[in-house]
C-alpha positions in Angstrom: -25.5 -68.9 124.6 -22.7 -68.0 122.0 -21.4 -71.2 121.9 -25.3 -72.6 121.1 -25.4 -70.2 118.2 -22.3 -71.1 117.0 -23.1 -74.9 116.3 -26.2 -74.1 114.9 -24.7 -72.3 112.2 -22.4 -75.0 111.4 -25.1 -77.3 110.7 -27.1 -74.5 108.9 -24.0 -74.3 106.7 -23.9 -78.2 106.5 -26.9 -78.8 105.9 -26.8 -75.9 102.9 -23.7 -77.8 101.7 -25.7 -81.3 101.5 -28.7 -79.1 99.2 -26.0 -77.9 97.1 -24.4 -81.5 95.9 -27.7 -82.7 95.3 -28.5 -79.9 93.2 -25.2 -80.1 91.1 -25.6 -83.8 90.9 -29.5 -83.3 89.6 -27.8 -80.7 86.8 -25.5 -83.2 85.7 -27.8 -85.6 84.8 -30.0 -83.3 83.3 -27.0 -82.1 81.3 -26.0 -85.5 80.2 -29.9 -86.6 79.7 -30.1 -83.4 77.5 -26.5 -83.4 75.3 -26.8 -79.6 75.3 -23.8 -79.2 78.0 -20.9 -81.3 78.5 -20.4 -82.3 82.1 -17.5 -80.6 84.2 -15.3 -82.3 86.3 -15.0 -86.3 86.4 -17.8 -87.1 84.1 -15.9 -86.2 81.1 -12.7 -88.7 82.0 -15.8 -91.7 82.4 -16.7 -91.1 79.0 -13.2 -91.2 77.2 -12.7 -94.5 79.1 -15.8 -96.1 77.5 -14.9 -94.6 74.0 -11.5 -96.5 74.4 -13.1 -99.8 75.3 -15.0 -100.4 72.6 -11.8 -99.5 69.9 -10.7 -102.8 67.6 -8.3 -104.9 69.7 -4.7 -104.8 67.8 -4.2 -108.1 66.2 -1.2 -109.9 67.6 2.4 -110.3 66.1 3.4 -113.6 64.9 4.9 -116.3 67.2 8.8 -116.2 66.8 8.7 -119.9 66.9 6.2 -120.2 64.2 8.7 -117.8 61.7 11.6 -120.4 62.9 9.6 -123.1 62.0 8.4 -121.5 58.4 12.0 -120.0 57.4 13.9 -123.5 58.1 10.7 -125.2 55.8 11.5 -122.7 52.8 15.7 -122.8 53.4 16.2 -126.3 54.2 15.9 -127.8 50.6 17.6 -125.2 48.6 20.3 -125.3 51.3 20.6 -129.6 49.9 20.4 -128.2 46.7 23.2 -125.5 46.9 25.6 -128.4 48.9 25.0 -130.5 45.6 26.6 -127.5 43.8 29.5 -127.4 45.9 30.4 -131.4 45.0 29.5 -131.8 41.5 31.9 -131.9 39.1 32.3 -129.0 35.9 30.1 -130.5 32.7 26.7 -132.0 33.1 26.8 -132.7 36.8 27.4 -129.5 37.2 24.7 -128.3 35.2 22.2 -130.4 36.6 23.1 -129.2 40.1 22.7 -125.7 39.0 19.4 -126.5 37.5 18.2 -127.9 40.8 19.3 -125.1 43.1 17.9 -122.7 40.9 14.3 -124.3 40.9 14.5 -124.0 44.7 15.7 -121.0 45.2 12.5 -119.8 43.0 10.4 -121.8 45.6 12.0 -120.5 48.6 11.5 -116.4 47.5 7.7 -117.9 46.9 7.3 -119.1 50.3 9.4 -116.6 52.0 6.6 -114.0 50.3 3.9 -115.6 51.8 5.0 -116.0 55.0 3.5 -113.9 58.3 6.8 -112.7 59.8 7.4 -111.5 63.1 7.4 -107.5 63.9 11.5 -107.4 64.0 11.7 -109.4 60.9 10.0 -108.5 58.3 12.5 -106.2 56.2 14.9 -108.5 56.7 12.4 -111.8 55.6 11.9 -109.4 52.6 14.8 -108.8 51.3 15.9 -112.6 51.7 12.9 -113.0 49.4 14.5 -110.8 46.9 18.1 -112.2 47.1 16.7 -115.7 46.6 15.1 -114.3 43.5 17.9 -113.0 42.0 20.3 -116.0 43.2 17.6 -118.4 41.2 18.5 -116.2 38.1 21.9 -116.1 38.4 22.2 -120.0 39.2 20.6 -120.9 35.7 22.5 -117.8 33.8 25.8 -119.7 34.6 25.2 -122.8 33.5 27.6 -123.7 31.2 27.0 -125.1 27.8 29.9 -127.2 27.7 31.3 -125.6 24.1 33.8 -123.6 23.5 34.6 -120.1 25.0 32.7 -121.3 28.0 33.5 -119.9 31.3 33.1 -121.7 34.2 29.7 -121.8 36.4 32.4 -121.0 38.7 33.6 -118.3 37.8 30.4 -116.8 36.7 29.0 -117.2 40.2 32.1 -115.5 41.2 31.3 -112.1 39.6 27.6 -112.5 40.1 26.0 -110.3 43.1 23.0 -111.8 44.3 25.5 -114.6 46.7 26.6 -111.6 48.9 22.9 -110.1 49.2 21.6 -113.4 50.3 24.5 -113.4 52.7 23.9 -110.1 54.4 20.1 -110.5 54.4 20.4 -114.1 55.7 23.0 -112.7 58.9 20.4 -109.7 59.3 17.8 -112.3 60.2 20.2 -114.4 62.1 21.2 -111.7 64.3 17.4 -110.8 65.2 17.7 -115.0 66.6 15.9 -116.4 63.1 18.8 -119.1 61.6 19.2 -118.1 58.0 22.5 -119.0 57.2 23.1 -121.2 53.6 25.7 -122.6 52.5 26.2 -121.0 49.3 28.4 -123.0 46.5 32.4 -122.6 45.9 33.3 -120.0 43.3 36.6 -119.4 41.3 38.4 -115.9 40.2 38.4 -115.0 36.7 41.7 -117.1 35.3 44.1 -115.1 33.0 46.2 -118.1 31.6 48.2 -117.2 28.7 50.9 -119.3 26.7 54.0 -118.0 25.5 54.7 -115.5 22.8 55.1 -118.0 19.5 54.4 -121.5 21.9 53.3 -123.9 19.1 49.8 -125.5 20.0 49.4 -127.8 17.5 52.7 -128.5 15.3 52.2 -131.2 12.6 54.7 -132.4 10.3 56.9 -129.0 8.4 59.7 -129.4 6.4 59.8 -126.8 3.9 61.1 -123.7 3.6 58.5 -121.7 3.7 57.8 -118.6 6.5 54.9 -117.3 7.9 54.9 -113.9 10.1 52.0 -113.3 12.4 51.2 -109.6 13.6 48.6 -109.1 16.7 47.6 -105.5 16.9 44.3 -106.3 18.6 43.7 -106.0 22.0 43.8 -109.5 23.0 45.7 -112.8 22.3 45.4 -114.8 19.4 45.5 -118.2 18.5 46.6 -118.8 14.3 45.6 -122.2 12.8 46.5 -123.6 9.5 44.9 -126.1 7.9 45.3 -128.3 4.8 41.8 -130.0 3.8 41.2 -131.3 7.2 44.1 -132.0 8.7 45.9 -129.0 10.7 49.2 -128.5 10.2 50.0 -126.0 12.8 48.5 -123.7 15.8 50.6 -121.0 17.1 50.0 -118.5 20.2 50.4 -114.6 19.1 50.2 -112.6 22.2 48.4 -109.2 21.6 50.9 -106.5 20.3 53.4 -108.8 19.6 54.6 -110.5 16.2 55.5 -114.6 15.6 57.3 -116.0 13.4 56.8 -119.9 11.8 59.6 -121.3 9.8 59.8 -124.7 7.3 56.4 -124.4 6.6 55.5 -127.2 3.6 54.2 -126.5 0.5 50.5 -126.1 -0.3 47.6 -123.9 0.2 46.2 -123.0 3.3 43.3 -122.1 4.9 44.4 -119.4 7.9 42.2 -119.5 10.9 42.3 -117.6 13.8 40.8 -116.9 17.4 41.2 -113.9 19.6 40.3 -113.9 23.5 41.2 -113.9 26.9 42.2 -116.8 29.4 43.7 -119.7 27.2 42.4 -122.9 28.5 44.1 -125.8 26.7 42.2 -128.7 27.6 39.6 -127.4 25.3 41.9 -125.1 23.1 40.0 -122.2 23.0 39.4 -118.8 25.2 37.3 -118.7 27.7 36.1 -115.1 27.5 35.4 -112.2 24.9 36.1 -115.2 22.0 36.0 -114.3 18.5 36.3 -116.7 15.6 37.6 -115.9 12.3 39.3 -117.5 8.8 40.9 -115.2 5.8 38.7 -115.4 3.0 42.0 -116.0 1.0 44.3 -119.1 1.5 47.8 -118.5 1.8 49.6 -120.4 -0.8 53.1 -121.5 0.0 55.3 -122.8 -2.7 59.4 -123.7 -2.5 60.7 -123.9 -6.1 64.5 -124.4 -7.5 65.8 -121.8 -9.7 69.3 -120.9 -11.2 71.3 -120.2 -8.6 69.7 -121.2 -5.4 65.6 -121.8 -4.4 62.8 -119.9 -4.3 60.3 -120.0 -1.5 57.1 -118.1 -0.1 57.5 -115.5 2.9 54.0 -114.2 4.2 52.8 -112.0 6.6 49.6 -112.0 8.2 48.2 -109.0 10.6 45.2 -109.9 12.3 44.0 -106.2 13.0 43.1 -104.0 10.4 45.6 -102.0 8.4 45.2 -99.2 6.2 46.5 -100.8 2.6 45.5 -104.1 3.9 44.4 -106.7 1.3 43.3 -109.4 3.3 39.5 -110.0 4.2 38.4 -112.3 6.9 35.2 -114.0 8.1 33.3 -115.2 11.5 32.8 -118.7 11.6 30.9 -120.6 14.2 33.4 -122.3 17.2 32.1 -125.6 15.9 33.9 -124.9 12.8 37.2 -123.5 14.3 39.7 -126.8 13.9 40.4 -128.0 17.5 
């Protein structure tokens, strides 16, 4: 008999159990139908999953390929251009060639901006932008205008800075697997070619007795010209600080020119850098005359900086009026 009881309860108890769930499951509903409670237990986690199934889907990044494809479109032509650099030849070849790359290198920043770049490259797409910019300026700033004091594109790509920053941004991107590279143009070092202290330039026809003494107290060298009408007579090299001295100058006046600089380049006879052009207001009159006793002749002196006591005032004049 105890044993009888004994199952019965269990299936009392069951039985109780089943009531139970259907009664917690009936106040669930009711809870959900009616907002006032939140439901415990699973019900909550269902309802966080629907909230994040119906959230924007995150658009995707770019195709890798489609950047390759995009970045070789924008580089390719400027990279002809900048190869047309490299061969051309210094004067208007070269000019033209610069004038060419630097057109390109404006396009290429314009299409690099407006290209959809991958996740992993779009600082680096960026700042190519930027470099190409500035590498379109600096391409047109150093064309040369063929004239005197002119430094070589060159040299002036040389000291510009936008050729390293396309560099580095262009092996950023190729390191990330997006080619890049260019082949940026040949530069030259600043030249520092000086002639001798008193080297004659120019040395026309002298024969007199007459002496003139150059003294260069300015900070660079100096080139001294002296003309008769149009015809030069002589040039002479006056390194800075140091004093020149020119013997059996003729008879006649003068007109005294002179050029200050750095970097003599004789093939054009001029500086190439920090060029100043100058004449005395004054000629210099030279004048050999026999006396009793022996000849007279004229000894000058000429300082190109300025001296306290000086007497001597001088005047710019354009490089197309310096005498070559």
């Amino acid at each position: 008999m105890r044993e009888r009881r004994t199952v019965l309860r269990g299936r009392r108890a069951a039985a109780f159990g089943a009531a139970a769930l259907a009664l917690a499951l009936s106040l669930t509903a009711c809870s959900s139908d009616g907002g006032s409670e939140r439901p415990a237990g699973g019900s909550g986690g269902s309802a966080a999953a629907a909230s994040a199934d119906t959230g924007p889907t995150p658009t995707p990044t770019v195709d890798p390929a489609t950047y390759r494809h995009a970045l070789s479109g924008a580089l390719g032509p400027l990279d002809s251009a900048l190869r047309a650099v490299d061969r051309a030849g210094e004067g208007g070849a070269l000019n033209k060639a610069l004038d060419t790359a630097s057109a390109r290198a404006d396009a290429a920043a314009d299409a690099l901006q407006t290209t959809r770049t991958p996740d992993d490259a779009t600082a680096g797409n960026s700042q190519l932008a930027s470099a190409l910019r500035a590498l379109g300026q600096d391409l047109k700033s150093a064309r040369g205008d063929g004239g005197r004091c002119a430094t070589s594109p060159r040299v002036e790509l040389g000291t510009a800075q936008s050729p390293k920053s396309v560099q580095e941004a262009g092996r950023s991107l190729t390191a990330l697997g997006y080619d890049a590279g260019l082949r940026l143009p040949r530069t030259e070092q600043a030249k520092h070619r000086r002639l001798a202290n008193g080297a004659l330039v120019r040395d026309g026809s002298r024969g007199g007795l007459g002496r003139l003494t150059i003294r260069n107290g300015t900070g660079t060298d100096a080139v001294v010209t002296l003309t008769r009408g149009s015809r030069t007579a002589f040039s002479v090299y006056v390194r800075q600080g140091s004093n020149a001295t020119i013997r059996s100058v003729n008879s006649g006046a003068y007109t005294v020119y002179f050029t200050t600089g750095e970097d003599w380049n004789s093939a054009k006879s001029s500086f190439t850098r920090g060029c100043s052009f100058e004449k005395f207001d004054d000629k210099a009159n030279f004048r050999t005359v026999r006396v009793t006793g022996g000849t007279q002749y004229t000894v000058l002196t000429f300082t190109l900086n300025k001296v306290i006591g000086g007497n001597a005032t001088t005047s710019r004049v354009s490089p197309g009026e310096f005498p070559s």
